[in-house]
N, C-alpha and C positions, 0 to 999 in steps of 0.2 A: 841665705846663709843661716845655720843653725846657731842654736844659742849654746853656752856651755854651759854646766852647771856641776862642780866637784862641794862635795859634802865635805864639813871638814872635821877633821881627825884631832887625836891628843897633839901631832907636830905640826899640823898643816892648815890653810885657812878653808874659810868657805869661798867659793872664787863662784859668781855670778854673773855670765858674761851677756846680757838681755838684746841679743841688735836692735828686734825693734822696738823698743822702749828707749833706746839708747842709755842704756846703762850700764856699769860693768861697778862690782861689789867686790870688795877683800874683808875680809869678815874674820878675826880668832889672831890665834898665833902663826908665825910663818918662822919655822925652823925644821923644816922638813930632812928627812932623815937623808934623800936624794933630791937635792934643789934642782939638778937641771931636768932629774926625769920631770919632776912637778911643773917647774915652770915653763918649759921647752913647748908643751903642747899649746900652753895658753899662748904665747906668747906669739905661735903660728898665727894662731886664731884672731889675735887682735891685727896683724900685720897682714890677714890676706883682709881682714875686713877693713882695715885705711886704706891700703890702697883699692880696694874695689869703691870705696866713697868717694876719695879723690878721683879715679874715671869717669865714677856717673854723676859729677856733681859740678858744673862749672862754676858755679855760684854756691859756694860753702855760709856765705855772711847770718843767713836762717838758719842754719844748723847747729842745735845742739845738743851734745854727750853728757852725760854726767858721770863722774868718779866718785866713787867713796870711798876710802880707806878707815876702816876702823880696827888697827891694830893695836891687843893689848901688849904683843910681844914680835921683833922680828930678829934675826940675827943677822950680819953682816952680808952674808950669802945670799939671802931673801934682797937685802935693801937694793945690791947691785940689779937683779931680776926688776923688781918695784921701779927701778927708777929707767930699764929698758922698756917694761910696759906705757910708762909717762912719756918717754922718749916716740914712741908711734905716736899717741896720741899728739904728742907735740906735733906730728906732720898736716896732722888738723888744723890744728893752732893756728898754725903757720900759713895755712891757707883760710883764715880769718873765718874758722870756725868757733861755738862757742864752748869750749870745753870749760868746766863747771868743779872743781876739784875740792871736796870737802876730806878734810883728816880730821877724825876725830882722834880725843887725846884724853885720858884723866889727870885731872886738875895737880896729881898728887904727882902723877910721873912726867920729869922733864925730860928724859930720854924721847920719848915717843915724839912728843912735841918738838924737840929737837931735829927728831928726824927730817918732820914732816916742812919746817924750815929751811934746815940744807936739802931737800928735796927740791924746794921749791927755787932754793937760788941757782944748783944747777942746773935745772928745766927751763926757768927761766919762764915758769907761768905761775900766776898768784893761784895759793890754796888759801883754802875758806877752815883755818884750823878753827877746831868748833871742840870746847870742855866737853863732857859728857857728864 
């Protein structure tokens, strides 16, 4: 499987999807002018690669992913996208993988922070919110 990598723009993030590193990066602001074209493609790409991890993996418990999110800005439309990407990985999760979820956040702004807590209650996996 390839990796993705989209540069990001004045409305959109930098999105780095690494398989074999096991990484995947949101990076900028996410208020893209077309949220579903933006996130539609990624969103294949993380969902053909869980379930191909889930086929070849009977034993997930050594496995693990890491998320970053380091958003200064996202808008409602982004968040819903964000938290379907979480949503696959949680298929990981769930199969007693290690998924690793850092949000970062500035100290100043509670919104973001905010975010990244109701993210994490309805996921229902612990994020590691981390100041910058």
């Amino acid at each position: 499987m390839e990796n993705l990598f989209i540069e990001s723009t004045e409305y959109s993030p930098k999105i780095l999807f690494d398989v074999k590193n096991r990484k995947f990066e949101l990076i900028g602001i996410s208020r893209p002018e077309d949220v579903i074209a933006f996130y539609e493609s990624v969103l294949y790409k993380i969902e053909k690669y869980v379930k191909k991890t889930i086929e070849n993996n009977n034993d997930l418990e050594n496995f693990t992913f890491n998320l970053k999110f380091d958003l200064t800005y996202m808008n409602s439309a982004s968040s819903k996208y964000i938290l379907q990407i979480l949503d696959h990985f949680k298929q990981l999760y769930l199969k007693e993988a290690n998924i690793i979820i850092e949000w970062l956040y500035d100290d100043v702004d509670d919104q973001i922070f905010e975010d990244g807590e109701d993210l994490s209650d309805v996921i229902k996996i612990p994020f590691n919110l981390i100041p910058r």
